[in-house]
N, C-alpha and C positions, 0 to 999 in steps of 0.2 A: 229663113231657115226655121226659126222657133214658129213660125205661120203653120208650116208645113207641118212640122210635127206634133203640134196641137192642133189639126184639120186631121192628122192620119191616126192621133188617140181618139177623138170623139167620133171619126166613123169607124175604129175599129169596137168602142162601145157602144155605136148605136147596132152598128150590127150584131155583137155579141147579145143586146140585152134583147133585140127584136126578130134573134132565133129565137130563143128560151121564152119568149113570151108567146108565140104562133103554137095555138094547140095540134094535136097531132093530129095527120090524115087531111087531106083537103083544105089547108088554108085558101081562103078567096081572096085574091088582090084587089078587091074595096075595102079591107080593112084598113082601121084609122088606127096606126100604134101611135101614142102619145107616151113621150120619152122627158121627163123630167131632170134638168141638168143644172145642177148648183158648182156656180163657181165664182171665183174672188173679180170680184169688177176690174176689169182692164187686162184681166189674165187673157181673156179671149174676146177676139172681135168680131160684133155682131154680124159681119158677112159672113165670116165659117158657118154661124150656124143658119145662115140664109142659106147657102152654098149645100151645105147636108139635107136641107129640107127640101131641095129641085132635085138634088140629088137620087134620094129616096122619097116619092112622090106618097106613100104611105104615111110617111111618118111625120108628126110636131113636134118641134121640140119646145118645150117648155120653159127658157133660160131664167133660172132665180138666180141675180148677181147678187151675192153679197160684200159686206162692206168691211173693209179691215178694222178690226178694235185694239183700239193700241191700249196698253196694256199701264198701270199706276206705274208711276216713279220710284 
């Protein structure tokens, strides 16, 4: 279930950010959108975003995982 609804937030952000990025009039479907996605390592698993990128044949995604920093005592 948490799979599911972290695969239905980051395609409903790829595609929100890869309207707004498509200038207006005639977009050509060989463009490469390149989608930059920061998130916490383990929060998501690298097949979602294998799975978005067959998905959407335009687009990369970019996955910067970062790391938890815990925090002084």
């Amino acid at each position: 279930m948490r799979t599911k609804r972290l695969l239905l937030l980051l395609l409903t952000a790829v595609m929100t950010l890869g309207g707004c990025s498509i200038g207006g009039g005639g977009g050509s479907s060989d463009n490469q959108i390149t989608l930059t996605l920061w998130y916490w390592n383990r929060s998501l698993d690298d097949s979602i975003i294998a799975e978005a990128e067959q998905q959407f044949p335009n687009l990369h995604i970019r996955a910067q995982k970062s790391e938890a920093i815990s925090s002084p005592s």
